[in-house]
C-alpha positions in Angstrom: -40.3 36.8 -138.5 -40.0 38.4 -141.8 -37.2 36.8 -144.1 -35.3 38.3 -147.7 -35.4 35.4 -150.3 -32.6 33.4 -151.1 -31.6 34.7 -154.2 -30.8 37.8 -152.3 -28.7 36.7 -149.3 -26.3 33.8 -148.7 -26.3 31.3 -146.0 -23.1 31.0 -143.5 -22.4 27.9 -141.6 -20.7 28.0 -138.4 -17.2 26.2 -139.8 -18.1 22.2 -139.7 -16.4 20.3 -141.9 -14.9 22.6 -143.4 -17.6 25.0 -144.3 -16.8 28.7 -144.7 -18.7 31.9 -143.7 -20.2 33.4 -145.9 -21.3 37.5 -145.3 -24.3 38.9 -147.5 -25.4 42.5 -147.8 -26.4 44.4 -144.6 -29.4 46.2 -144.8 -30.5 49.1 -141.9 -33.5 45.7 -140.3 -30.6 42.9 -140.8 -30.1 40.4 -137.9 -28.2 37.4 -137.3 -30.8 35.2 -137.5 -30.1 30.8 -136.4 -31.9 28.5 -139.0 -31.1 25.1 -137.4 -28.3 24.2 -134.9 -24.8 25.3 -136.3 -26.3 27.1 -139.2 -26.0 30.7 -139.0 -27.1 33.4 -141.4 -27.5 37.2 -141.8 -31.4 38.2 -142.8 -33.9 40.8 -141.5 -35.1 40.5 -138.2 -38.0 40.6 -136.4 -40.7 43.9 -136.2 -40.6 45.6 -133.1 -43.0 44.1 -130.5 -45.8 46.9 -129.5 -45.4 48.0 -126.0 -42.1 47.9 -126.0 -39.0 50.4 -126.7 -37.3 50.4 -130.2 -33.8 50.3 -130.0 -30.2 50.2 -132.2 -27.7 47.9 -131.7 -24.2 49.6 -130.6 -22.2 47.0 -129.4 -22.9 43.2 -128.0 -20.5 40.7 -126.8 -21.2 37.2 -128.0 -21.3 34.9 -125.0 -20.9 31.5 -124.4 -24.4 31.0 -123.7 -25.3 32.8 -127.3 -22.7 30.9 -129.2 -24.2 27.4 -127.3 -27.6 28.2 -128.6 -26.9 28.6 -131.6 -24.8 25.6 -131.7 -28.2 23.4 -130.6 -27.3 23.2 -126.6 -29.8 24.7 -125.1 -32.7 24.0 -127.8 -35.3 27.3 -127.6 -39.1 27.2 -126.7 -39.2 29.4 -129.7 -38.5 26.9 -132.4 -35.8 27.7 -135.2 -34.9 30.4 -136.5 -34.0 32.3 -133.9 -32.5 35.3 -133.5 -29.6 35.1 -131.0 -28.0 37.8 -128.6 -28.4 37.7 -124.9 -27.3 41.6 -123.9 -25.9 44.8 -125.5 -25.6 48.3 -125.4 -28.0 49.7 -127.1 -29.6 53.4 -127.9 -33.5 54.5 -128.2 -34.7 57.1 -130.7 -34.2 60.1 -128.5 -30.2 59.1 -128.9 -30.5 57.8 -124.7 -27.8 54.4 -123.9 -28.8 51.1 -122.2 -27.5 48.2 -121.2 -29.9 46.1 -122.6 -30.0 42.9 -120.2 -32.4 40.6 -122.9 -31.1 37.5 -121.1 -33.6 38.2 -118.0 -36.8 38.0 -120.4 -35.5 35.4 -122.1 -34.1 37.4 -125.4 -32.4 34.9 -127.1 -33.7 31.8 -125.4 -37.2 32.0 -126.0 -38.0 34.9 -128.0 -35.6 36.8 -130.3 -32.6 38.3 -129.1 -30.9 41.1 -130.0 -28.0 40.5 -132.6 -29.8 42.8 -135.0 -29.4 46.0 -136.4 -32.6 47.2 -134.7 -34.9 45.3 -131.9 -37.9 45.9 -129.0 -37.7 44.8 -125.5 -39.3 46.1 -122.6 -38.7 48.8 -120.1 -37.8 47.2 -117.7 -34.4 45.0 -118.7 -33.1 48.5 -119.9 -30.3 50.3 -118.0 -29.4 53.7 -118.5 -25.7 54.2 -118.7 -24.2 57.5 -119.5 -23.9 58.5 -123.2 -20.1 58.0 -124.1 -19.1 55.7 -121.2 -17.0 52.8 -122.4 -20.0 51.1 -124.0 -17.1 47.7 -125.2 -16.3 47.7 -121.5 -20.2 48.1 -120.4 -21.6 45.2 -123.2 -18.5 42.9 -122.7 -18.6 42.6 -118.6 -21.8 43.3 -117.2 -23.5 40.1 -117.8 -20.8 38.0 -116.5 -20.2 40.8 -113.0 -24.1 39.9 -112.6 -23.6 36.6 -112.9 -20.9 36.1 -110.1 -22.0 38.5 -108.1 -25.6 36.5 -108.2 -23.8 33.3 -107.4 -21.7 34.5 -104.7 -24.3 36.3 -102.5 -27.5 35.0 -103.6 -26.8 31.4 -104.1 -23.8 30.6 -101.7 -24.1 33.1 -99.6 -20.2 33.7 -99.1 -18.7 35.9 -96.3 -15.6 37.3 -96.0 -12.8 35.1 -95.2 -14.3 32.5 -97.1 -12.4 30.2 -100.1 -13.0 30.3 -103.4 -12.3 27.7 -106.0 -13.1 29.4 -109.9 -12.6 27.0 -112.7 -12.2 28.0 -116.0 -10.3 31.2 -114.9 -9.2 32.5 -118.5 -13.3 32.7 -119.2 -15.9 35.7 -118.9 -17.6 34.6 -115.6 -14.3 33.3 -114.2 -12.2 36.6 -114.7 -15.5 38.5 -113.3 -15.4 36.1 -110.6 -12.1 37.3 -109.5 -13.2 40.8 -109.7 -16.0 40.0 -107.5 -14.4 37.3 -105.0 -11.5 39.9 -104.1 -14.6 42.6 -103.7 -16.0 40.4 -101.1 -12.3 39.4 -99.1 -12.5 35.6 -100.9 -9.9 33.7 -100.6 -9.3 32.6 -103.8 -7.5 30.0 -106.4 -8.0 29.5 -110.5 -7.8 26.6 -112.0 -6.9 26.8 -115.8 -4.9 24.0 -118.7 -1.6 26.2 -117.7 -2.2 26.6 -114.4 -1.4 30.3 -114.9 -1.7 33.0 -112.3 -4.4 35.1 -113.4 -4.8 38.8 -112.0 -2.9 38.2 -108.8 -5.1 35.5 -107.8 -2.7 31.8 -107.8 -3.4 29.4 -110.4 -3.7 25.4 -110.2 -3.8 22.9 -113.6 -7.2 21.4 -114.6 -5.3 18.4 -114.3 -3.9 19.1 -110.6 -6.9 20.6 -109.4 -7.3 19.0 -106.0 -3.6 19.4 -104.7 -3.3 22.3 -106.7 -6.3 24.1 -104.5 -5.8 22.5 -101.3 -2.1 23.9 -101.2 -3.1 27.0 -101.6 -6.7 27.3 -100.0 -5.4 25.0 -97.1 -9.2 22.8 -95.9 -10.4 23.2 -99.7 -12.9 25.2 -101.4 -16.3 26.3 -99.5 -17.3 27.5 -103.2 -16.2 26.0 -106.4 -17.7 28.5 -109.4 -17.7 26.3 -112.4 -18.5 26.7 -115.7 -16.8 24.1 -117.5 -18.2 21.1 -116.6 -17.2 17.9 -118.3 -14.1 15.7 -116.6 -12.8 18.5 -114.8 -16.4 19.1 -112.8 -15.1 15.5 -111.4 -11.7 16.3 -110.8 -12.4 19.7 -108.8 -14.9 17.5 -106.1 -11.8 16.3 -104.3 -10.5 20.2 -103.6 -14.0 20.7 -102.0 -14.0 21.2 -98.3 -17.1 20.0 -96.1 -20.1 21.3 -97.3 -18.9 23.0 -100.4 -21.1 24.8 -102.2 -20.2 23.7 -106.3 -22.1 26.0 -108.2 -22.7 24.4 -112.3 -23.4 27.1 -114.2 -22.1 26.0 -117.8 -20.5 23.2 -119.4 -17.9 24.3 -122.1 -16.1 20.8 -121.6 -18.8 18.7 -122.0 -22.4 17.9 -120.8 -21.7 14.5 -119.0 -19.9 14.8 -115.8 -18.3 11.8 -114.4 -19.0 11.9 -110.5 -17.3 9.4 -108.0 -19.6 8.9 -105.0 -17.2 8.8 -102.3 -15.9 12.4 -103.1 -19.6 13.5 -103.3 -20.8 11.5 -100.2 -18.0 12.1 -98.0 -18.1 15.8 -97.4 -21.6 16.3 -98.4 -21.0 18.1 -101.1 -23.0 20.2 -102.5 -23.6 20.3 -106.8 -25.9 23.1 -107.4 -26.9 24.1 -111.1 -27.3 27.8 -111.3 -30.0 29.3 -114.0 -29.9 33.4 -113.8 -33.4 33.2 -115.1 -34.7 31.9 -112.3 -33.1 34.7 -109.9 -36.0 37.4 -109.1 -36.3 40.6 -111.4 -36.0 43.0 -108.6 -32.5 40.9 -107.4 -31.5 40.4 -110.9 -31.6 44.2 -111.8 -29.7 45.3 -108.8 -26.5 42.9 -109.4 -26.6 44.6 -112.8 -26.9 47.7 -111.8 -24.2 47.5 -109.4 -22.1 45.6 -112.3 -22.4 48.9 -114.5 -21.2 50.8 -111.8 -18.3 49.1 -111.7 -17.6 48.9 -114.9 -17.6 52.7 -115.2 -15.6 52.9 -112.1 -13.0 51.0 -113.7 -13.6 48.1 -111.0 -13.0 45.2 -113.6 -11.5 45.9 -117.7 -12.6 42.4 -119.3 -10.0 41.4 -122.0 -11.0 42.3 -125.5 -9.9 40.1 -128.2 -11.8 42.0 -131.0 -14.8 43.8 -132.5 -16.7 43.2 -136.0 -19.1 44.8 -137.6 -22.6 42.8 -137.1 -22.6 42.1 -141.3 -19.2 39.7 -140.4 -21.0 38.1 -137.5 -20.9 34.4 -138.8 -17.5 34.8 -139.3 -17.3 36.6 -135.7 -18.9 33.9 -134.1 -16.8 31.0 -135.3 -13.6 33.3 -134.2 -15.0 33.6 -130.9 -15.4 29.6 -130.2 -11.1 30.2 -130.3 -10.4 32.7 -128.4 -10.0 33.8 -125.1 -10.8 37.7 -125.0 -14.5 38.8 -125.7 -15.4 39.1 -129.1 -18.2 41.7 -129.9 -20.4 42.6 -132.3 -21.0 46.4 -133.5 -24.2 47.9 -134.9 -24.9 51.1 -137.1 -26.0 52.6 -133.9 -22.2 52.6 -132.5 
């Protein structure tokens, strides 16, 4: 990776104790480039990798997965810095759009990602979408339709009828999961701190969960989606029924999970960890597919909390650690 020196750009901290971002000069190759866990700073990125198609930024949501690697959660195989970015819309040189699914080749994980002005990826995690679609809809949904849509077919194999616990309801994955559930004729509750009711679908407290669910989904949940991990992972066991199917797929309230045996034993119940790496390319690629679809068919408007310019992107990622909407990054290709 090619870096400017420091005497000509200045180095933002993700705010801890009480540091403050600080945004340098953009040039036409700047990225978002992660120099140790929680240090965040804008630089040149990487040269574009030969095989592969060369592509602007436009727009990119940053995700909870980007903003946990670059807080040190999910240490890389690439070794610091790393550029971070997971998906986007982007546009080649001929002016075509993509949704740009890096995640599935491990863009931003293991190899640089794609919060950069300008990157390279290969064929074949590139979408085509239709030039002047709703490209903030498009890079702040997709990834997390493809992700429910992966666990509720591929990994629990849900039919209709079914119930459907989703935890952290006011997130990306849980308000796709909604989307997705009520697609499929889930029966569905949401569990969130309020206890809200969130897109028709009846809310529950994080710290009622079990009566909560079971009042509403009668025998209990036969999937919990959960991405929040922590104490709450715990609590939501007792809404399980038999043979639940508790798919982990994050852990926003913590890593360490207290489980109490009887709840696990009792009903069998199932604690799956979900990775969409590991879901085949050809399976992958369809689910996003079918996500973009969607999207364009106005089958699921994500909330949008706001949209900065890539050159404010510490600054845009510390915002987006407090907020509930999406918050997305825009490139000079927008």
């Amino acid at each position: 990776m090619e870096h400017v020196g420091e005497s000509t750009r200045k180095r933002g901290y993700l705010p801890r104790g009480g540091a403050r971002a600080l945004t340098p000069p953009v040039s036409d190759n700047s990225a978002l480039i992660a120099t140790a866990a929680n240090e965040l700073t804008l630089g040149l990125g990487s040269p574009a990798i030969p095989g592969e198609v060369e592509l602007e930024l436009v727009i990119s949501q940053i995700s909870p997965l980007d903003r946990q690697v670059v807080a040190g959660f999910f240490p890389p195989a690439k070794p610091w810095p790393l550029i971070p970015g997971t998906a986007a819309v982007a546009k080649d040189a001929d002016g075509n759009h993509y949704f740009a699914f890096a995640e599935s080749v491990g863009g931003g994980l293991t190899r640089d990602g794609i919060h950069a002005q300008r990157f390279s990826l290969p064929q074949s995690v590139l979408h085509p979408i239709p030039t002047g679609c709703d490209y903030v809809a498009i890079a702040s949904a997709v990834t997390s339709l493809a992700t429910a849509r992966s666990i509720l077919q591929d990994i629990a194999k849900v039919k209709s009828g079914d119930t459907l616990l989703i935890l952290g309801g006011t997130g990306s994955v849980g308000q796709a999961s909604i989307a997705v559930g009520r697609a499929l004729g889930l029966t569905m509750a949401v569990a969130s701190r309020d206890g809200a009711d969130i897109d028709g679908v009846r809310g529950v407290r994080n710290d009622a969960i079990a009566e909560g669910a079971r009042a509403i989904l009668g025998r209990g949940a036969d999937v919990i989606i959960d991405p929040v991990g922590g104490e709450i992972t715990g609590n939501a066991m007792s809404a399980g029924a038999p043979d639940c199917k508790h798919i982990l797929l994050g852990f926003s309230s913590g890593a360490m999970m207290p489980i109490l045996a009887p709840k696990f034993l009792g009903g069998e119940h199932q604690l799956i960890g979900f990775n969409l790496l590991r879901r085949s390319h050809e399976g992958l690629a369809e689910h996003v597919r079918a996500a973009v679809q969607d999207v364009i068919a106005g089958g699921f408007a994500p909330e949008i909390d706001s949209i900065h310019p890539l050159a404010d992107g510490v600054a845009a990622y510390a915002h987006a650690a407090k907020v509930r909407g999406r918050v997305l990054l825009q490139g000079s290709g927008a």
